[in-house]
PQR file of N, CA, C, O and H, with PARSE charges and radii, in Angstrom:
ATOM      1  N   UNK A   1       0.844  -1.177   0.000 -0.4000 1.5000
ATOM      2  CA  UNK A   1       0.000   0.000   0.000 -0.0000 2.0000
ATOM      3  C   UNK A   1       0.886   1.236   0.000  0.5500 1.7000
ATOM      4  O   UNK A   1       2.029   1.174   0.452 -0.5500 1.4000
ATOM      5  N   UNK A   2       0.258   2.627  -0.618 -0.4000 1.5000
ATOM      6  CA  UNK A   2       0.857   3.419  -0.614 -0.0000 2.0000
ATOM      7  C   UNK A   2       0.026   4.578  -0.010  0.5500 1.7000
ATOM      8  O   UNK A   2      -1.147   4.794  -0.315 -0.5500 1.4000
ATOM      9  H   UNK A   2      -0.670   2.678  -0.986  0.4000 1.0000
ATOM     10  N   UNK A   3       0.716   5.268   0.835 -0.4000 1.5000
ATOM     11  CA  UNK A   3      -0.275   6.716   1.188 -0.0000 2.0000
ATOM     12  C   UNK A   3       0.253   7.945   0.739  0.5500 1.7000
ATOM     13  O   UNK A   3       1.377   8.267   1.126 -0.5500 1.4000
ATOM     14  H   UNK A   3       1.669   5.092   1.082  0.4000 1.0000
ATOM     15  N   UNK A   4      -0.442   8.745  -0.086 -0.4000 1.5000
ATOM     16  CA  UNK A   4      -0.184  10.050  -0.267 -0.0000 2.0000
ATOM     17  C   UNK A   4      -0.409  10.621   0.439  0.5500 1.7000
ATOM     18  O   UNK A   4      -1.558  10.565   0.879 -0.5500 1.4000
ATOM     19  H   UNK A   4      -1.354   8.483  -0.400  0.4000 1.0000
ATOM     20  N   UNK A   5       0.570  11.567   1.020 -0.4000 1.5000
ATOM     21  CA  UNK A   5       0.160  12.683   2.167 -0.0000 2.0000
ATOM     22  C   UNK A   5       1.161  13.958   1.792  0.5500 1.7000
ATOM     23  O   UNK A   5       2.220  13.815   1.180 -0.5500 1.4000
ATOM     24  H   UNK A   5       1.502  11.613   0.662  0.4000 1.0000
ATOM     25  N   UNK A   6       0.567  15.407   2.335 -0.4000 1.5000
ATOM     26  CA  UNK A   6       1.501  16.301   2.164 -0.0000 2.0000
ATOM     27  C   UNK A   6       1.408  16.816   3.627  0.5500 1.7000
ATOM     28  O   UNK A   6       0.369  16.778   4.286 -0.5500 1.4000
ATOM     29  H   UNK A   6      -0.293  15.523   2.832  0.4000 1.0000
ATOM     30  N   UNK A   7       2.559  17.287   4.055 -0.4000 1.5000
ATOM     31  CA  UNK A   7       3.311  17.877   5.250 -0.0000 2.0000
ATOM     32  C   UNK A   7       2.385  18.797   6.478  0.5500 1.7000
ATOM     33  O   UNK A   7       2.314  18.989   7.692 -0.5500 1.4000
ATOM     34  H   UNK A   7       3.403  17.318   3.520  0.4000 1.0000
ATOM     35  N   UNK A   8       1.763  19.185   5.166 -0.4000 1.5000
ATOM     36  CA  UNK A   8       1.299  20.789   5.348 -0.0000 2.0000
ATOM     37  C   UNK A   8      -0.517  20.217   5.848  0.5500 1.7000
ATOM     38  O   UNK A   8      -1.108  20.974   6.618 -0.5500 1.4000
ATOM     39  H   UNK A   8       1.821  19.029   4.180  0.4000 1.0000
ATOM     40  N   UNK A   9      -1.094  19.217   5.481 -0.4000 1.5000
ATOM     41  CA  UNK A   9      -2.242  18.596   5.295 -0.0000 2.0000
ATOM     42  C   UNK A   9      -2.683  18.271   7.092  0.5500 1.7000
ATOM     43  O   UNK A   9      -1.983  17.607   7.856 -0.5500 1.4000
ATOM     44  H   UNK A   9      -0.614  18.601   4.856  0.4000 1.0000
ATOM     45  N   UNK A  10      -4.048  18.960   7.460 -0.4000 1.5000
ATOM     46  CA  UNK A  10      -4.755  18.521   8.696 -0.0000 2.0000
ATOM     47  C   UNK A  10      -5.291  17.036   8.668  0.5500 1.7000
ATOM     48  O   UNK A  10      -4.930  16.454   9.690 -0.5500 1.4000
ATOM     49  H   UNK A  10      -4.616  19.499   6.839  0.4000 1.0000
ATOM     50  N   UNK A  11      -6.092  16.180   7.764 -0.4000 1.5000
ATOM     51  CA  UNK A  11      -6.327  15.413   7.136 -0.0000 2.0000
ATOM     52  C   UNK A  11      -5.493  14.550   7.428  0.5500 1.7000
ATOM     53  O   UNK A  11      -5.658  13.808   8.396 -0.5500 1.4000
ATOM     54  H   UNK A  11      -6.385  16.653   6.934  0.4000 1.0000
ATOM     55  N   UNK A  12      -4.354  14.485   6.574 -0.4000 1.5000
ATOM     56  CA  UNK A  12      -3.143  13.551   6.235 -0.0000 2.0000
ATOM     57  C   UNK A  12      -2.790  13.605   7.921  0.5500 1.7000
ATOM     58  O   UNK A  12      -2.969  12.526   8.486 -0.5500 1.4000
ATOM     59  H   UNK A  12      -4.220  15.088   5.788  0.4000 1.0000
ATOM     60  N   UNK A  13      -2.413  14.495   8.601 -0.4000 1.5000
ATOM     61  CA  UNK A  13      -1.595  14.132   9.880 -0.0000 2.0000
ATOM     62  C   UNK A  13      -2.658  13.680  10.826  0.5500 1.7000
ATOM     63  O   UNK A  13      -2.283  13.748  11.997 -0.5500 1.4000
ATOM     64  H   UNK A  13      -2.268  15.372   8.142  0.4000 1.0000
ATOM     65  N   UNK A  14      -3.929  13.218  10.655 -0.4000 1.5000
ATOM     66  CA  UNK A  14      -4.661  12.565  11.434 -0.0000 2.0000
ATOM     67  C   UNK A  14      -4.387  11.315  11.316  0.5500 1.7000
ATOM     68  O   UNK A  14      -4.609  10.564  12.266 -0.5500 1.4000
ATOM     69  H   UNK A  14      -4.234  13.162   9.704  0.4000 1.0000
ATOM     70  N   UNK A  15      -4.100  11.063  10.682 -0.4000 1.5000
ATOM     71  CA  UNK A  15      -3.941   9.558   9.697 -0.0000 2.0000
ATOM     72  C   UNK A  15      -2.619   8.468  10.723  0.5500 1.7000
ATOM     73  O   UNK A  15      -1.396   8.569  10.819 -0.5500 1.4000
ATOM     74  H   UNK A  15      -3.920  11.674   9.911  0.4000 1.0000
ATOM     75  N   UNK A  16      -3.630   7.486  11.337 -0.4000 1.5000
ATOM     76  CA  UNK A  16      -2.084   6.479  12.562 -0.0000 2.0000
ATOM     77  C   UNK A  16      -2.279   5.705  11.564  0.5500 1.7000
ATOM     78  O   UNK A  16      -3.234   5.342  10.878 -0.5500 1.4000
ATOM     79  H   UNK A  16      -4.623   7.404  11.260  0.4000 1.0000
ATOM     80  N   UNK A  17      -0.412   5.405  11.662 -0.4000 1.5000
ATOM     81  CA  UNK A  17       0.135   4.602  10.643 -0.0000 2.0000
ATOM     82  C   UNK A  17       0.762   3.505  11.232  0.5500 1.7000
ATOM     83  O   UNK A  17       1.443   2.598  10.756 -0.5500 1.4000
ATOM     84  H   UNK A  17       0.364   5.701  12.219  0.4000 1.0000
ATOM     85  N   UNK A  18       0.311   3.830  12.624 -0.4000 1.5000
ATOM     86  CA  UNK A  18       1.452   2.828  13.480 -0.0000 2.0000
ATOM     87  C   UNK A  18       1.514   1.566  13.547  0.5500 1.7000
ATOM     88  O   UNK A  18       0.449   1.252  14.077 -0.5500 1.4000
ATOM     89  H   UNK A  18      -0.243   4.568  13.011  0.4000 1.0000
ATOM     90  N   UNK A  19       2.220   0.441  13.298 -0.4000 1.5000
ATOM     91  CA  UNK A  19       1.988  -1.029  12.737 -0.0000 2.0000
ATOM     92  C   UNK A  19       1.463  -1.622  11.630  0.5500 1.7000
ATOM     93  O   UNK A  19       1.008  -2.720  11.310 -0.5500 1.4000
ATOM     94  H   UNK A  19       3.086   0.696  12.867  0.4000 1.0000
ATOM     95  N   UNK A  20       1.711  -0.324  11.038 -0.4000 1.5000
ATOM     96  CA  UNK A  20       0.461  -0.311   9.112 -0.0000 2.0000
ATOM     97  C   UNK A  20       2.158  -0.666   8.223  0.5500 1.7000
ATOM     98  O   UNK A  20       3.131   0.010   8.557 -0.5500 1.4000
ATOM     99  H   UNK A  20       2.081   0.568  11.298  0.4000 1.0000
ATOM    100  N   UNK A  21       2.253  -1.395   7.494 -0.4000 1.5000
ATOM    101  CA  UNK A  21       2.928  -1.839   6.560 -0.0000 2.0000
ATOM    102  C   UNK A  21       2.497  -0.745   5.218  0.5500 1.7000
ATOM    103  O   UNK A  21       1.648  -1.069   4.388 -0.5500 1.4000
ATOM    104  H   UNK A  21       1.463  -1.944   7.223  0.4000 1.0000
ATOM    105  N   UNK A  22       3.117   0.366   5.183 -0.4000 1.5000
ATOM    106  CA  UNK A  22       2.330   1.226   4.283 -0.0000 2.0000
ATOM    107  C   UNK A  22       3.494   2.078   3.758  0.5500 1.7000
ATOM    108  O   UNK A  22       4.356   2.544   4.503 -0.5500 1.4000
ATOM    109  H   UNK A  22       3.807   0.629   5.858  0.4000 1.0000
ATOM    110  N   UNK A  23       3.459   2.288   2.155 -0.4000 1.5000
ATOM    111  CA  UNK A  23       4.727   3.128   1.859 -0.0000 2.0000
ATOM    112  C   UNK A  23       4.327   4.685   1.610  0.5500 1.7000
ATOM    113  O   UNK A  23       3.589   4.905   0.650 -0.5500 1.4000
ATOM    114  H   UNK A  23       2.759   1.909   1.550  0.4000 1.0000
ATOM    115  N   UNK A  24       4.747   5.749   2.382 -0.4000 1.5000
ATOM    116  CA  UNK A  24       4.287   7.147   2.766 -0.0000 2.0000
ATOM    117  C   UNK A  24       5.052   8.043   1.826  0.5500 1.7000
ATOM    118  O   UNK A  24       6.272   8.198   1.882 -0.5500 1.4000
ATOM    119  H   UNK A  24       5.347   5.570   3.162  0.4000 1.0000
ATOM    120  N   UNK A  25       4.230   8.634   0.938 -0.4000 1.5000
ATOM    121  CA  UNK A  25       5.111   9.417  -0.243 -0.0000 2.0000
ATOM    122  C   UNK A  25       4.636  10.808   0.115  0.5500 1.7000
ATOM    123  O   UNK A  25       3.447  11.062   0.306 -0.5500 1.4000
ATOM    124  H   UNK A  25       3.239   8.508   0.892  0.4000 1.0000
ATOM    125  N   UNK A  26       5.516  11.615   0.192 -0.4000 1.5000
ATOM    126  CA  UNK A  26       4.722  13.424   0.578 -0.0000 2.0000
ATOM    127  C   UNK A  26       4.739  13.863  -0.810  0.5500 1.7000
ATOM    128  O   UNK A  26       5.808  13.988  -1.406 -0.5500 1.4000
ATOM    129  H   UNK A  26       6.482  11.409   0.037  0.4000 1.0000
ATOM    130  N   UNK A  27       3.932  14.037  -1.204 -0.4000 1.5000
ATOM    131  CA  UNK A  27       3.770  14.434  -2.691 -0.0000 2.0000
ATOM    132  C   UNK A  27       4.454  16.420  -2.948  0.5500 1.7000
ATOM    133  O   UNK A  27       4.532  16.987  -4.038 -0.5500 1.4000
ATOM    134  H   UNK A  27       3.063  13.936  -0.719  0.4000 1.0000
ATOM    135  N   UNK A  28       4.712  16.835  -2.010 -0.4000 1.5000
ATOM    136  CA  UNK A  28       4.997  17.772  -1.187 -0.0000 2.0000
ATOM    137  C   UNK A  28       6.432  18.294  -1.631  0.5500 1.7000
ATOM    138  O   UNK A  28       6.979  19.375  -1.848 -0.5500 1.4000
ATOM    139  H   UNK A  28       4.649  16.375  -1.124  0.4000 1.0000
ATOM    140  N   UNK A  29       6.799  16.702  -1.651 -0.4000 1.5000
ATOM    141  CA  UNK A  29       8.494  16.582  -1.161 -0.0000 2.0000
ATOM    142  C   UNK A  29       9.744  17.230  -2.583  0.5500 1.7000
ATOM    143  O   UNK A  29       8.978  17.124  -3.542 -0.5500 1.4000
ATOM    144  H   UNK A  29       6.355  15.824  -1.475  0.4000 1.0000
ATOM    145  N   UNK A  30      10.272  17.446  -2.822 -0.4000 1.5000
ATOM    146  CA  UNK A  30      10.674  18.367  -3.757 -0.0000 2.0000
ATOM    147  C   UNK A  30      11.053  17.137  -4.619  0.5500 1.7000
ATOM    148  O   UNK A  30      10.736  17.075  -5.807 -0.5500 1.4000
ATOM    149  H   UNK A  30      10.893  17.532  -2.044  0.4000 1.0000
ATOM    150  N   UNK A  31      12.081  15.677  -3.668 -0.4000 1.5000
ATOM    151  CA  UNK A  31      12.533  14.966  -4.297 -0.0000 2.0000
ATOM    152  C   UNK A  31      10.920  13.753  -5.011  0.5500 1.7000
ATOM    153  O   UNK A  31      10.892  12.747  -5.720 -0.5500 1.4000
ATOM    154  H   UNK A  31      12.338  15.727  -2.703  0.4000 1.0000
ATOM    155  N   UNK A  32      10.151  14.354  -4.518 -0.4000 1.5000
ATOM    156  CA  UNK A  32       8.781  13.248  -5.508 -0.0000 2.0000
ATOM    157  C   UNK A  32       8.875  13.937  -6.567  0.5500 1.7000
ATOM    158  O   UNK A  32       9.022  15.155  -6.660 -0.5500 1.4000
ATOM    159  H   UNK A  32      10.175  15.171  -3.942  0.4000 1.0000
ATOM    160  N   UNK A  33       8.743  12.716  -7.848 -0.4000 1.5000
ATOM    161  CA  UNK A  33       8.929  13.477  -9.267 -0.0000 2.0000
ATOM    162  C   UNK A  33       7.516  12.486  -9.739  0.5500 1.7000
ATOM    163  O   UNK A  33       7.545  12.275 -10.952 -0.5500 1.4000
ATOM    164  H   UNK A  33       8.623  11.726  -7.772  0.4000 1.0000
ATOM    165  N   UNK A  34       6.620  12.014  -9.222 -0.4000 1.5000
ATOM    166  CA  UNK A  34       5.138  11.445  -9.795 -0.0000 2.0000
ATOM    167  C   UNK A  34       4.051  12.129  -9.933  0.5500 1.7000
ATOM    168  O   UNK A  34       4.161  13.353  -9.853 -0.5500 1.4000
ATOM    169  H   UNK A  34       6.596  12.186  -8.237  0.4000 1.0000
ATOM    170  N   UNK A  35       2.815  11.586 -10.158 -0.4000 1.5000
ATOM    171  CA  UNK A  35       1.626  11.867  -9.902 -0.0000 2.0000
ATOM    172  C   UNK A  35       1.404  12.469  -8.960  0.5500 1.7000
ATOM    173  O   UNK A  35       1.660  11.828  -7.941 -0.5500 1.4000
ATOM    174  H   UNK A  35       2.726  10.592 -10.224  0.4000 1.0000
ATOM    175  N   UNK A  36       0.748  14.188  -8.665 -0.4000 1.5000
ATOM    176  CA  UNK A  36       0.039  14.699  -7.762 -0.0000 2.0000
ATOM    177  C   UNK A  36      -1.216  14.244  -7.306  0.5500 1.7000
ATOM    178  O   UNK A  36      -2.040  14.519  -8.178 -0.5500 1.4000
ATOM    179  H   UNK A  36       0.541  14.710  -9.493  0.4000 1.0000
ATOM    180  N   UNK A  37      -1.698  13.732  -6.441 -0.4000 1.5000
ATOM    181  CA  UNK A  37      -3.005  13.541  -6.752 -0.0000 2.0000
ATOM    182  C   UNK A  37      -3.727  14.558  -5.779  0.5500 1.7000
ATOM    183  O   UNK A  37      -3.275  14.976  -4.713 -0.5500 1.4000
ATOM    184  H   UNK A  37      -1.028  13.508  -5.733  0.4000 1.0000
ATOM    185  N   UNK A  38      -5.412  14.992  -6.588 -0.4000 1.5000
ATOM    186  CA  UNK A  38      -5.952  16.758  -6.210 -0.0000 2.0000
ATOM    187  C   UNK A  38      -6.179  16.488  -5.309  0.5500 1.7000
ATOM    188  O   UNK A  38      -6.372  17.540  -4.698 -0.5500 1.4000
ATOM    189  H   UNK A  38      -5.779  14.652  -7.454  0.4000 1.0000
ATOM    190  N   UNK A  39      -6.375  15.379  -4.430 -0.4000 1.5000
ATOM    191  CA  UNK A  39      -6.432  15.583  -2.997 -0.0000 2.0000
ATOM    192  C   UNK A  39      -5.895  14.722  -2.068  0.5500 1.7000
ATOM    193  O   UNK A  39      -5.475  13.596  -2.334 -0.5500 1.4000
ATOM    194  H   UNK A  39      -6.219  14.524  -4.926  0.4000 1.0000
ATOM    195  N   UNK A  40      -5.904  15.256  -0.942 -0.4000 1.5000
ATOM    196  CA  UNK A  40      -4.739  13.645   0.127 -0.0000 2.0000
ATOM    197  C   UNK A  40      -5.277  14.027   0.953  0.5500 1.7000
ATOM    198  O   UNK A  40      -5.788  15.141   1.073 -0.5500 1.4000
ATOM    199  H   UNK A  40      -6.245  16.171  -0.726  0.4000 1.0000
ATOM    200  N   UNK A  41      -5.253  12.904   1.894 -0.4000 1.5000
ATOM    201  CA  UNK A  41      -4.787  11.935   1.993 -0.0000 2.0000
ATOM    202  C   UNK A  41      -5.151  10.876   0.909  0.5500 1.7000
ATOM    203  O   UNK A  41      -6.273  10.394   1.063 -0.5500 1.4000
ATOM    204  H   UNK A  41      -4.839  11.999   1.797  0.4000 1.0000
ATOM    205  N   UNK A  42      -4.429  10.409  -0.164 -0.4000 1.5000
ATOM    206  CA  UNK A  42      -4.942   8.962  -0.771 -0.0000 2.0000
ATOM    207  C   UNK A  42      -4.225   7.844  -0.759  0.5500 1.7000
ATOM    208  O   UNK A  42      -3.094   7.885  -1.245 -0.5500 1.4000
ATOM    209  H   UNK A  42      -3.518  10.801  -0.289  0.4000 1.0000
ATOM    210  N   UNK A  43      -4.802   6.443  -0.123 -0.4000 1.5000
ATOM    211  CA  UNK A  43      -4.445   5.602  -0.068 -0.0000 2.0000
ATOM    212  C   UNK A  43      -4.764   4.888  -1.400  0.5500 1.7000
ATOM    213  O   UNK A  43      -5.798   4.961  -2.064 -0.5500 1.4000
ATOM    214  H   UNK A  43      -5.720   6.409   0.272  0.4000 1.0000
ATOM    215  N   UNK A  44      -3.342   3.995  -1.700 -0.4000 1.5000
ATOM    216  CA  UNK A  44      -3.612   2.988  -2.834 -0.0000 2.0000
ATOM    217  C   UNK A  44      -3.083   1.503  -2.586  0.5500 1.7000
ATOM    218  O   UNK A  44      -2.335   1.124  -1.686 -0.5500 1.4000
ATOM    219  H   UNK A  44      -2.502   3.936  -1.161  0.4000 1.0000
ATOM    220  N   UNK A  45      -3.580   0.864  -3.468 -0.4000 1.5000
ATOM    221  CA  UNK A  45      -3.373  -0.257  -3.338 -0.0000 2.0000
ATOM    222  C   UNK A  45      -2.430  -0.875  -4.561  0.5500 1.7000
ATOM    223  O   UNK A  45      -2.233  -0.273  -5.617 -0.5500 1.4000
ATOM    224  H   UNK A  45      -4.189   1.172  -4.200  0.4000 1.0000
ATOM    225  N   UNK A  46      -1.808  -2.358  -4.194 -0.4000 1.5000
ATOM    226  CA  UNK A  46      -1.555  -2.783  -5.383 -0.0000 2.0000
ATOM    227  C   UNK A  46      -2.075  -2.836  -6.562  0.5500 1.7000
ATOM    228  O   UNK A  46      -1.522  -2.785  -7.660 -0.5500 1.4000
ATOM    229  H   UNK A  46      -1.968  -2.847  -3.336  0.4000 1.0000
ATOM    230  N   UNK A  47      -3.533  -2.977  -6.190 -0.4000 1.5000
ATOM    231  CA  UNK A  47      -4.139  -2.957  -8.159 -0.0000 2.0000
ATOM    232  C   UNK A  47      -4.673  -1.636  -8.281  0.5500 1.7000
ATOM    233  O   UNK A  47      -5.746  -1.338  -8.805 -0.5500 1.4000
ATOM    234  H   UNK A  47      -3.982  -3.018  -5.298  0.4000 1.0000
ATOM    235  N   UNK A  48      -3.911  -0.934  -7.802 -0.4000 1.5000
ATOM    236  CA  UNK A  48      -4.529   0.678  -7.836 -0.0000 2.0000
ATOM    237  C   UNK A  48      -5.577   1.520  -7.535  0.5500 1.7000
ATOM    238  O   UNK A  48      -5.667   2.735  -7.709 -0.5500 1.4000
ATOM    239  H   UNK A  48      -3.039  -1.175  -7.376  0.4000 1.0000
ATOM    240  N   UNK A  49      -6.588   0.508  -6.928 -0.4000 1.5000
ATOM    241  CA  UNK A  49      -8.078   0.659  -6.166 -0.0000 2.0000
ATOM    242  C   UNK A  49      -7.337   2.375  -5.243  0.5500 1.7000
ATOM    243  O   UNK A  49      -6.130   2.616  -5.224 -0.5500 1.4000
ATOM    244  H   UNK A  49      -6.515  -0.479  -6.787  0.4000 1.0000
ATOM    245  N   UNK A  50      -8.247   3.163  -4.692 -0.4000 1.5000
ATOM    246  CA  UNK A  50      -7.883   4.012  -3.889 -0.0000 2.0000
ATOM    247  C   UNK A  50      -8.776   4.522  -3.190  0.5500 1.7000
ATOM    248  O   UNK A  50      -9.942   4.695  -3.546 -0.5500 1.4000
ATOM    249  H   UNK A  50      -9.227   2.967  -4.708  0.4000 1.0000
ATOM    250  N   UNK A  51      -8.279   4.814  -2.099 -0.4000 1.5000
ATOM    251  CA  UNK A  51      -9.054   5.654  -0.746 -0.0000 2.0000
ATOM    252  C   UNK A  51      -9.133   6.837  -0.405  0.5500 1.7000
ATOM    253  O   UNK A  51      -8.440   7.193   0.547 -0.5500 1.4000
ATOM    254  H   UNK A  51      -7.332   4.674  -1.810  0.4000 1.0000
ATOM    255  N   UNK A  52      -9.815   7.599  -0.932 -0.4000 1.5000
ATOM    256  CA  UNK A  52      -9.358   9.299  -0.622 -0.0000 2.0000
ATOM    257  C   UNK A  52     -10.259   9.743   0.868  0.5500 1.7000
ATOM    258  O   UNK A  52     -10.970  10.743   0.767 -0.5500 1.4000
ATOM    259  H   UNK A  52     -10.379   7.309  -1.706  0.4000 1.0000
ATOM    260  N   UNK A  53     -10.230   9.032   2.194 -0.4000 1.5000
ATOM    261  CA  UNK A  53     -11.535   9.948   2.930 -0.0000 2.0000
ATOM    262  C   UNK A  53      -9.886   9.403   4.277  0.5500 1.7000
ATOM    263  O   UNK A  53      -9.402   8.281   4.427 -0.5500 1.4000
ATOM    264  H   UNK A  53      -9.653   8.219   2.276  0.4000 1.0000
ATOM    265  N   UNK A  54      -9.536  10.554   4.886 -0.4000 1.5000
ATOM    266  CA  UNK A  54      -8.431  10.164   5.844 -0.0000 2.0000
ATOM    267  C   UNK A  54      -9.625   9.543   7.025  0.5500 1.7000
ATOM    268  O   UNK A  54      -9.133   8.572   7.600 -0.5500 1.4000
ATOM    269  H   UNK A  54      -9.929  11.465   4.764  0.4000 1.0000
ATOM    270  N   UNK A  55     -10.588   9.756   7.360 -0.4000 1.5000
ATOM    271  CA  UNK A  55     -11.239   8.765   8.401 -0.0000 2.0000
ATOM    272  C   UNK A  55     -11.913   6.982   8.173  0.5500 1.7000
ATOM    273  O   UNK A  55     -12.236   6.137   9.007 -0.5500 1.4000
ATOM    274  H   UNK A  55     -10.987  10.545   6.892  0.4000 1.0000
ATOM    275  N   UNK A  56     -11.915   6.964   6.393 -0.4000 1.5000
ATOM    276  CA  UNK A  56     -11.707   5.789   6.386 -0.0000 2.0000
ATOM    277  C   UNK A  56     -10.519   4.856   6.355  0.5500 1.7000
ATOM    278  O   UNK A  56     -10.412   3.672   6.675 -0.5500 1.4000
ATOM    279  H   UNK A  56     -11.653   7.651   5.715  0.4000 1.0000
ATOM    280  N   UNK A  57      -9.558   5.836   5.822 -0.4000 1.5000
ATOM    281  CA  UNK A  57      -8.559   5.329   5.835 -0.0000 2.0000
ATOM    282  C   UNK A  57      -7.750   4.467   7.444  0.5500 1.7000
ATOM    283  O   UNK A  57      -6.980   3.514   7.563 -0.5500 1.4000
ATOM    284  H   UNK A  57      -9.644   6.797   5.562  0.4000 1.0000
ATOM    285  N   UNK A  58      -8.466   5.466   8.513 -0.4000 1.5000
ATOM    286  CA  UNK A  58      -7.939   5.114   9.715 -0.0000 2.0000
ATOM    287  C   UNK A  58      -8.578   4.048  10.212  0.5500 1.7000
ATOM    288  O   UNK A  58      -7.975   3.158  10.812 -0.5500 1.4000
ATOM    289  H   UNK A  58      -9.091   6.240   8.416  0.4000 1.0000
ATOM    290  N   UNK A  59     -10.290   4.041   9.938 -0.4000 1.5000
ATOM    291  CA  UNK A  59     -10.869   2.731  10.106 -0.0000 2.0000
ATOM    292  C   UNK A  59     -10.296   1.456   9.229  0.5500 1.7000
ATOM    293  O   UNK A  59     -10.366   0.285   9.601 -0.5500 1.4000
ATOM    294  H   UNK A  59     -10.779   4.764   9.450  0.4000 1.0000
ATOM    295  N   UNK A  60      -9.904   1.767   8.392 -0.4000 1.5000
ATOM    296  CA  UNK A  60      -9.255   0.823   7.647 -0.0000 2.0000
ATOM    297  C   UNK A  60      -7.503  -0.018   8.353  0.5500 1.7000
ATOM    298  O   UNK A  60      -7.094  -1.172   8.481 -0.5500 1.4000
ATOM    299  H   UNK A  60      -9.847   2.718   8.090  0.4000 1.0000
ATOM    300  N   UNK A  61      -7.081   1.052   8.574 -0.4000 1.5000
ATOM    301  CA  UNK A  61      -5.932   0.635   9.783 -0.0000 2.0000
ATOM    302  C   UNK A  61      -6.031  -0.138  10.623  0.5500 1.7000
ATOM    303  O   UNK A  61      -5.427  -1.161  10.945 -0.5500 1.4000
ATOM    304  H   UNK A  61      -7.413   1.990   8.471  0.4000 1.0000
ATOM    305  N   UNK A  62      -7.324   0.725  11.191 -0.4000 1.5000
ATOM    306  CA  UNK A  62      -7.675   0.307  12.938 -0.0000 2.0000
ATOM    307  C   UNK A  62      -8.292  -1.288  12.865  0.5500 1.7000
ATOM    308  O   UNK A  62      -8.449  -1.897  13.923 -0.5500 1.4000
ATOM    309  H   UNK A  62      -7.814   1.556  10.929  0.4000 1.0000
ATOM    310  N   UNK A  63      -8.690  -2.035  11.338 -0.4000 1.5000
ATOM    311  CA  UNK A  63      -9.185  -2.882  11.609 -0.0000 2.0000
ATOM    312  C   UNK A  63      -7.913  -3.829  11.444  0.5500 1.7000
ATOM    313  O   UNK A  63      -7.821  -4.857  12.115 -0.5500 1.4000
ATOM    314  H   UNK A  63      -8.562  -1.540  10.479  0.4000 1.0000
ATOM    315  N   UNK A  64      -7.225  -3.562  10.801 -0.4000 1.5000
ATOM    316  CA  UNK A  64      -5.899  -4.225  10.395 -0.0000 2.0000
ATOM    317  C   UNK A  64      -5.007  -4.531  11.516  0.5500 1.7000
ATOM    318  O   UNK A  64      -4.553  -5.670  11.633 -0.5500 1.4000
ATOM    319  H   UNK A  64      -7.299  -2.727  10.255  0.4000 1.0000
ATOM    320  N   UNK A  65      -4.731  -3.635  12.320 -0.4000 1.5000
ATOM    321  CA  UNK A  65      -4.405  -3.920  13.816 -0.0000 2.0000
ATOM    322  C   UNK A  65      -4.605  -4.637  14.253  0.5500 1.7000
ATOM    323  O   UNK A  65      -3.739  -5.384  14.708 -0.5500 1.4000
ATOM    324  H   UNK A  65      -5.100  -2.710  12.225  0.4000 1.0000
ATOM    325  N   UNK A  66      -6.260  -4.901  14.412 -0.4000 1.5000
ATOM    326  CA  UNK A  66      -6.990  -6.122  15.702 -0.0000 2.0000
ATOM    327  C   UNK A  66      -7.109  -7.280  14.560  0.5500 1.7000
ATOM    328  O   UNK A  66      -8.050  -8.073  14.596 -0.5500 1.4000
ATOM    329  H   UNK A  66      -6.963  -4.295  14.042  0.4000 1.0000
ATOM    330  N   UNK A  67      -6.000  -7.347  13.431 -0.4000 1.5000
ATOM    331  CA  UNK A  67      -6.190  -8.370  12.923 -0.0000 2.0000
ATOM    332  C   UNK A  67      -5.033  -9.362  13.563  0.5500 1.7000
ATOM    333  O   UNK A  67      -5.120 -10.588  13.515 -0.5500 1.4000
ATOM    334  H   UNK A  67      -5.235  -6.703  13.401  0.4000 1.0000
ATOM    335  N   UNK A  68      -4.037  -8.712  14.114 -0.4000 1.5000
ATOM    336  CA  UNK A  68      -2.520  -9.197  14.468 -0.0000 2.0000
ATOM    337  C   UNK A  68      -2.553  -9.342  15.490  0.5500 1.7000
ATOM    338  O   UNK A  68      -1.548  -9.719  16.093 -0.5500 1.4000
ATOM    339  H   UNK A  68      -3.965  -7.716  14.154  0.4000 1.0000
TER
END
């Protein structure tokens, strides 16, 4: 999984990542040279499915947790 987040974002820094196997790109970051996407927090997946709402995203975490 990948999460888009930028620095600067209320949204994005709500977002616990803690024990989440998740690769965190700041779209922000001078050295990202990809896809902006118009809004973040967005989570993606391997087949590119995506999550743009940062409170599902956390329910989505939070269930992943009490999976381990």
């Amino acid at each position: 999984m990948k999460l888009f987040v930028r620095k600067d974002c209320e949204f994005c820094n709500q977002i616990e990542k803690k024990n989440i196997k998740v690769e965190v790109i700041y779209v922000d970051d001078k050295k990202y040279n990809g896809l902006i996407p118009q809004q973040v927090p967005v989570l993606q997946f391997s087949n590119d499915t995506q999550i743009i709402d940062a409170a599902f995203i956390n329910t989505l975490f939070d269930e992943i947790r009490k999976q381990k």
